[in-house]
N, C-alpha and C positions, 0 to 999 in steps of 0.2 A: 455520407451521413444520411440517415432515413427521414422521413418524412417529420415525425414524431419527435428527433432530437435537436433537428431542425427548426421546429415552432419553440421548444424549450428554447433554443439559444434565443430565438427573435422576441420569446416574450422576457428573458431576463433583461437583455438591453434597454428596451423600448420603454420597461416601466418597476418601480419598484415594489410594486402589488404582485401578489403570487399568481400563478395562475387558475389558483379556485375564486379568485375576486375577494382573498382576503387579505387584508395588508402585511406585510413581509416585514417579519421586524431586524432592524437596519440601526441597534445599538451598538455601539462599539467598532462600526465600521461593517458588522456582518451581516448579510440578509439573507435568509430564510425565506424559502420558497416551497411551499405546500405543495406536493404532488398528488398525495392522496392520502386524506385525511382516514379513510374506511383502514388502512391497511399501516397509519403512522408515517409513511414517509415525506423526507423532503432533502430538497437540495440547499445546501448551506455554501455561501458563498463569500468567501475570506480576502480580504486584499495582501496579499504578498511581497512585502516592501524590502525582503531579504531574498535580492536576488543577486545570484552567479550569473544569472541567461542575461546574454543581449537583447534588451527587449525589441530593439528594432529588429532584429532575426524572428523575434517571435512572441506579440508580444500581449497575447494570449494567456503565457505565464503569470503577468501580474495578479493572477487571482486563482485561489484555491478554489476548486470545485471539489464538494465533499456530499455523497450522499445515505443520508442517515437514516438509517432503518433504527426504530424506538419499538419496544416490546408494549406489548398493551397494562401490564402493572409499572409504570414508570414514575419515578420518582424523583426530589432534585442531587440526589447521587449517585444515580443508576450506573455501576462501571460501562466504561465503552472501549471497545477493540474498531480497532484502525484496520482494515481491508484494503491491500494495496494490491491493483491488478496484474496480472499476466501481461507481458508486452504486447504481443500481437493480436488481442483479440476484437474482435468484429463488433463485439459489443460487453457487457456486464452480467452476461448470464452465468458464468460461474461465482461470480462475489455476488451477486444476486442471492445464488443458494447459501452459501456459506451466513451471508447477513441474515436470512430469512432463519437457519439452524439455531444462529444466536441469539436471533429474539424471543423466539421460542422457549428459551434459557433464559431469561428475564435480563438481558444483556444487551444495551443497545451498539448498535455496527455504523460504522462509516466508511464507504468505500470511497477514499481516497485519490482523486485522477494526476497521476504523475506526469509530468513536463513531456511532451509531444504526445499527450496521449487524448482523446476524443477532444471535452470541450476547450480542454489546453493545449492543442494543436493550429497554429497559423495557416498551416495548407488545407483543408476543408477534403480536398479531392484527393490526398494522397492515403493510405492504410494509418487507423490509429497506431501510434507507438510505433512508425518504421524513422521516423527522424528521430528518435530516440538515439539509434545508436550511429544510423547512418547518412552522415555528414563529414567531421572528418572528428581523428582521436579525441583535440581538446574539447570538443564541443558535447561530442558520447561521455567525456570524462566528465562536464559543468552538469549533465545531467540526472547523471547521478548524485554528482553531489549537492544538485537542487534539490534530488527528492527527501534529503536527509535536512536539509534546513526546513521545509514543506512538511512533514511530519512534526518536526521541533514547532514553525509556530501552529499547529492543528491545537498541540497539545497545550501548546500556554495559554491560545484563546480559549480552550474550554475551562483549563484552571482558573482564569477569570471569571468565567461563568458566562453561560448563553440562556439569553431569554429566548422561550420555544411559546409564548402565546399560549397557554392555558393546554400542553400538551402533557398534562400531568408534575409538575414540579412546582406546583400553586404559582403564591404570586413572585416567587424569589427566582432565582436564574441555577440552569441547571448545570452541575458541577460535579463531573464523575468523581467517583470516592477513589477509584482506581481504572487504571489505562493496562490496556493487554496489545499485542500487533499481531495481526494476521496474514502473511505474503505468499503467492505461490510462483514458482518459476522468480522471474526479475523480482516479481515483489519479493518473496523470498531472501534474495541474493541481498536484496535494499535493508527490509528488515530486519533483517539479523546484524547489519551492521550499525544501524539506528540504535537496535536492544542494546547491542554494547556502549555505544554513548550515551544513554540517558536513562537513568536510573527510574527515571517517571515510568517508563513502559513496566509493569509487573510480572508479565507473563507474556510468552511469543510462540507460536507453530509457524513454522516453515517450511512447505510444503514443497518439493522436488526445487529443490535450492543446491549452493553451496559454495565456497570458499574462495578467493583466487578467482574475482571475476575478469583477469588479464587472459587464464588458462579456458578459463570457457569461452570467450569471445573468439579465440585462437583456436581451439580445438573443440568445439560442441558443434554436433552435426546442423543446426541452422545457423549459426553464426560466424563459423570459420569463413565464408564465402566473402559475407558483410566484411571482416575482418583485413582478409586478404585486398577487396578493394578500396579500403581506406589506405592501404599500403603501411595498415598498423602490424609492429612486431609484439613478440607475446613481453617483449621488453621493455619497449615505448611503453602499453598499454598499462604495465606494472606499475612503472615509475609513476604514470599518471593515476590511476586509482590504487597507489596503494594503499590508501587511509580502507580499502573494502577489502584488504585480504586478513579476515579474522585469523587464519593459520599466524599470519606472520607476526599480528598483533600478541597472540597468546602467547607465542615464542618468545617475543621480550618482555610481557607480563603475566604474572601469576592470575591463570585465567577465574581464581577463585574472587579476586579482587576486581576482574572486570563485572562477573554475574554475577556474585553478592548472593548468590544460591537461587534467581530468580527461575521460575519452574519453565521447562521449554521443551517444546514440543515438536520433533522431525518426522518427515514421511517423506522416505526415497520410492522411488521406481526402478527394480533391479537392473532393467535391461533401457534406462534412460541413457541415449546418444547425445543431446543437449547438454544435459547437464553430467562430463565425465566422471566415471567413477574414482581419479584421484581427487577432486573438486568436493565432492559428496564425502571422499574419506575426511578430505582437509577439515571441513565443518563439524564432522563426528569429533574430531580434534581438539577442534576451538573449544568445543564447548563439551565440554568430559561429564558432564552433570545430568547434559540432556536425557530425554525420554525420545527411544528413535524405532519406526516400526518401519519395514519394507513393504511393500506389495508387489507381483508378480505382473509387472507394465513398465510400458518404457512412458516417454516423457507424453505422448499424445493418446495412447491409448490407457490411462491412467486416468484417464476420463469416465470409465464405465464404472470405477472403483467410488463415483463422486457421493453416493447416498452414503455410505460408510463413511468415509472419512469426512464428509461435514459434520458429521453425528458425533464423529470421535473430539471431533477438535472442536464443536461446540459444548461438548459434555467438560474439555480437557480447561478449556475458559471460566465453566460457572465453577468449577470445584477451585480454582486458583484467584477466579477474582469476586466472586460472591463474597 
């Protein structure tokens, strides 16, 4: 943990004042913490009372960390997309870009922290997001299916409406008109299966995802290792998250009646080892309706492609949830 995310955690504990010295509103259970007012952001902080996780394992979980990028025309209906990160990464610099695309687009972002990952992680000293998957099966399975109930309540507390303190939405509480999800890699694999339970979400890209998260944990070039020494089989791992294999969901239901024509957006990496190419087909599957574009990268170098495809998938949000 660096320096800088280090004083954020010490000053959310310590006090319920933000840390520009303005007070943090803490209606409904939520508070709101100013990071920087020049540029709209802040961190929003949810109590989590629908949990799967052992909180003695980890208990860190009991509260959502969401951090909200607000466009500068903002309003008290302004839609909002849900930014769910990458597993492994060091920090928020890619959902960073992606948030900053969609304010841009008069769309406010919330980059979502899922269970073992930076300020919802219990071991401080180990890699965000490496206890996600690696502990043993049921525990990689509770956590995915935490990030699906973590998303569900994001979305009801803002249907209730959030007071943001005079950040454009006057004096009433701000209440997206409409919800979109944005995942790449795990978030991906998470959101696409969220889209299918919950009609709220309007619009979703999924960004180097796919279907059969049993097959990719088992056979993707980073994960198969984790895999093997959980002494997880691609069987065990089935049975336990099947509720995330959209192939097998569309298979016993008319996948028209799952999406309801909800507009969706894929971007594969041809030559991605992570995420294998039956996994990538499966999800072209699930979802027959989608909008699905390739790029010539695999799952890491897919990275240099980044100015493009924020651009596309922030243009592909205001046209669907404007």
């Amino acid at each position: 943990m660096n320096a800088g995310r280090l004083l954020l955690w010490a000053a959310v504990i310590v006090t319920p004042v933000s840390i520009f010295g303005n007070p943090a509103d803490s209606s409904g259970g939520a508070t709101i913490h100013w990071l920087d007012a020049s540029s709209r952001t802040a961190c929003l902080i949810l109590p989590q009372r629908d949990l799967l996780i052992d909180t003695a394992d980890n208990p860190a979980a009991e509260h959502l960390w969401v951090y909200l990028h607000l466009p500068r025309k903002f309003n008290a209906d302004t839609p909002f997309v849900i930014v769910l990160p990458i597993l492994g990464g060091s920090d928020l610099w890619i959902e960073n870009r992606f948030a900053a695309a969609l304010t841009r687009r008069g769309l406010a972002a919330g980059i979502l922290i899922l269970p073992q990952q930076f300020n919802r992680r219990y071991f401080l000293s180990l890699p965000s997001g490496k206890l996600f998957l690696d502990r043993n099966p049921e525990r990689l399975a509770n956590n995915f299916k935490q990030s699906l109930k973590d998303i569900q309540t994001l979305i009801t507390a803002l249907q209730q409406g959030l007071a943001l303190g005079g950040a454009g939405a006057g004096d009433g509480r701000w209440k997206p008109k409409k919800f979109g999800i944005l995942g790449t890699s795990l978030g991906g694999i998470v959101g696409s299966v969220a889209m299918s339970r919950d009609e709220r979400l309007q619009a979703g890209a999924f960004l180097l995802a796919g279907s059969d998260p049993a097959s990719i944990l088992t056979e993707g070039d980073e994960t198969r290792r984790v895999a093997k020494k959980l002494g997880a089989t691609r069987s065990t791992l089935a049975g336990l998250l099947e509720d995330f294999d959209l192939n097998g969901l569309t298979a016993r239901k008319n996948p028209g009646g799952i999406w309801k024509g909800r507009p969706i957006l894929l971007i594969h990496a041809i030559w991605d080892g992570v995420i294998p190419r039956p996994a990538r087909r499966a999800l072209d599957e699930a979802i027959p309706h989608a909008q699905i574009t390739h790029i010539p990268a695999g799952h890491v170098s897919a990275i240099v492609y980044i100015g493009w495809i924020k651009n596309k998938v922030a243009k592909f949000f205001e046209e669907n949830l404007q």
